[in-house]
TORROLUM-709492 format. One record per residue (C-alpha): residue in three letters; x, y, z. Coordinates in steps of 0.25 Angstrom, whole numbers, padded with zeros to 4 digits, always signed. Layout:
N
ALAXYZ/...
END
This chain:
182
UNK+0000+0000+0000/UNK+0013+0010+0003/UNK+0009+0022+0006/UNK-0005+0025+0000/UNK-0008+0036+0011/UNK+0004+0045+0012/UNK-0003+0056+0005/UNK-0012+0058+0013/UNK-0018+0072+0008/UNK-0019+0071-0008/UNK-0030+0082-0010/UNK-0036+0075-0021/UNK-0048+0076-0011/UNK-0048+0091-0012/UNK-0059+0093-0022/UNK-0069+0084-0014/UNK-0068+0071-0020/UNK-0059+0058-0014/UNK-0053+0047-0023/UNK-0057+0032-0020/UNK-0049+0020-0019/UNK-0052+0018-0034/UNK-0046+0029-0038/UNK-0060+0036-0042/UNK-0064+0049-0035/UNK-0077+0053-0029/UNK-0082+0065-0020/UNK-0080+0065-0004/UNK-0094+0066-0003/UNK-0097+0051-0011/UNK-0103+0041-0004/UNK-0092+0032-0006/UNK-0082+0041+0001/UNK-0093+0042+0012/UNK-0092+0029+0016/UNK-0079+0029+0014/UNK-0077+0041+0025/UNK-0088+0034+0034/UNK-0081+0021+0034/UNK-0067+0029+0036/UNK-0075+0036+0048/UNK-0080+0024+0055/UNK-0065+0017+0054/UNK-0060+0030+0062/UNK-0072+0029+0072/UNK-0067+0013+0074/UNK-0055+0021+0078/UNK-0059+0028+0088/UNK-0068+0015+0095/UNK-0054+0009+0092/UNK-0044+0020+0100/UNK-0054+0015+0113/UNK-0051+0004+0123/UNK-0060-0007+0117/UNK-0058-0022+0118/UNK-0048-0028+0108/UNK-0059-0036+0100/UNK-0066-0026+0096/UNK-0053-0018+0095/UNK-0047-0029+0084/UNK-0062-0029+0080/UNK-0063-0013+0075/UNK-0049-0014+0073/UNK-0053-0022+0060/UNK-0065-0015+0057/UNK-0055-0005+0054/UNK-0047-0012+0045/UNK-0062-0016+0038/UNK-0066-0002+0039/UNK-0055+0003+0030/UNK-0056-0009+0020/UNK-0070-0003+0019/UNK-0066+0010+0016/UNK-0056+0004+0005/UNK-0068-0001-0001/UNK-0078+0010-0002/UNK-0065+0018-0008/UNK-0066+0009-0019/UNK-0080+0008-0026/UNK-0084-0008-0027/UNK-0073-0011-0019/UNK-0076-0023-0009/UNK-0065-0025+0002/UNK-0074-0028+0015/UNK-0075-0043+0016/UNK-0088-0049+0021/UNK-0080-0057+0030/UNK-0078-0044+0038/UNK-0092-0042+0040/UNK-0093-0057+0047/UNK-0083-0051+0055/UNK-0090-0040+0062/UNK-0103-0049+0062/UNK-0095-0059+0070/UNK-0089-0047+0080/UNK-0102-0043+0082/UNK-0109-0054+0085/UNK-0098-0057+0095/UNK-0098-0045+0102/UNK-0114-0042+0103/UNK-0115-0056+0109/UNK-0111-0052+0121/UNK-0118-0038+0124/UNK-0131-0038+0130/UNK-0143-0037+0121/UNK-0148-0021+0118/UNK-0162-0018+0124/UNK-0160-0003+0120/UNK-0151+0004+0109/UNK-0140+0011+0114/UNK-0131+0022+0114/UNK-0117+0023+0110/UNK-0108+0027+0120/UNK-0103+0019+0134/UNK-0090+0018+0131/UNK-0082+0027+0123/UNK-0077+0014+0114/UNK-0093+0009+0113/UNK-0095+0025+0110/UNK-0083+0025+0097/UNK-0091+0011+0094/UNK-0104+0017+0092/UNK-0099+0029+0086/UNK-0091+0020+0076/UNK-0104+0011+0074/UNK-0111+0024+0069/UNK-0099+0028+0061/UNK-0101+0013+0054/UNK-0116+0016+0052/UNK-0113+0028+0044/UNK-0102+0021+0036/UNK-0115+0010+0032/UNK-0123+0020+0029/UNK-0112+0028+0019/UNK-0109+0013+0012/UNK-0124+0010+0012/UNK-0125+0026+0004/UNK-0112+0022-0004/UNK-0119+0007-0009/UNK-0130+0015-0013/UNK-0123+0022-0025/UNK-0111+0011-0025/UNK-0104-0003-0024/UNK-0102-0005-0011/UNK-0098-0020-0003/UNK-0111-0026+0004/UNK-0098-0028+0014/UNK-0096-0014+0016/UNK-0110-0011+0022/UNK-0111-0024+0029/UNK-0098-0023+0036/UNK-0103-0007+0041/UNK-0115-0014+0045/UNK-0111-0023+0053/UNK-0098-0015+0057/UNK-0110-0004+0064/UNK-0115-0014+0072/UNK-0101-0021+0077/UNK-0099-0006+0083/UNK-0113-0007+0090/UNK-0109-0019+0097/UNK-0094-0014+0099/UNK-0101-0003+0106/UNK-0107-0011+0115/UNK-0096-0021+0118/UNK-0086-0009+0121/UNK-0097-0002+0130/UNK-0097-0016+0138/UNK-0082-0019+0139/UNK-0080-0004+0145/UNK-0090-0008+0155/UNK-0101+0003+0149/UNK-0116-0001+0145/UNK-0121+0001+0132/UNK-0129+0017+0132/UNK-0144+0012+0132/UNK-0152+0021+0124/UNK-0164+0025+0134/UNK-0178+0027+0124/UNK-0186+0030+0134/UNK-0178+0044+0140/UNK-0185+0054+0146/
END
């Protein structure tokens, strides 16, 4: 690969428009770089859940969601590129069915927050939700891998249950929403 990101400000973007990993060019404002910026954001909001004490499984967890995320990102850069393999979304179907098995059933939604690693897993989690939605818009007007959406999908409620699990091991309950306020 060598040293593909020396340059680092090429000011081919100046006039509003960002190249692809194609080589084609399209405006900051296209769908395609949308997703691209909202996959990007949600890898850095990984990042800060990450820079918190959480256990070391989900740490090696995220830590490749990470890797997955930007794998992602290399293939909305490149319209009907396909990278994610399905393989990684019986990944996070596994991890989530291993960590929600052992949290209590929820009577009531709740509200992100307890701890400050469940609060960055929640805020992540919305992040991922707003990444679906920008590849769902992006699939609408062009190619875009089943896996991609699915993996998002999934991705969102893997943070849910991260959220939960991290409230638990810092010894904090989950924030119950309370319908009936007065």
């Amino acid at each position: 690969m060598g040293h593909r990101l020396s340059k680092i400000a090429t000011r081919t973007g100046d006039a509003g428009e960002t190249g692809l990993g194609d080589g084609s060019r399209v405006p900051k404002d296209h769908p395609r770089v949308a997703a691209m910026g909202d996959v990007d954001e949600l890898n850095s909001a990984l990042g800060v859940m990450l820079a918190e004490e959480i256990p070391a499984e989900l740490r090696s967890a995220f830590s490749q969601v990470q890797q997955d995320l930007l794998d992602l990102g290399g293939e909305l850069s490149i319209p009907g590129h396909a990278l994610l393999a399905s393989e990684k979304i019986a990944t996070l179907d596994a991890l989530l069915e291993a960590w929600n098995k052992d949290l209590a059933p929820l009577k009531e939604f709740i509200l992100p927050g307890g701890s400050r690693a469940a609060a960055a897993a929640h805020l992540a989690r919305t992040v991922c939700r707003r990444a679906e939605r920008s590849v769902v818009a992006l699939a609408r007007k062009d190619k875009v891998s089943a896996a991609a959406r699915q993996y998002l999908n999934r991705l969102s409620d893997l943070l849910f249950v991260a959220g939960r699990v991290l409230n638990r091991t810092a010894g904090v309950g989950d924030v119950q929403w309370r319908h009936q306020r007065k």
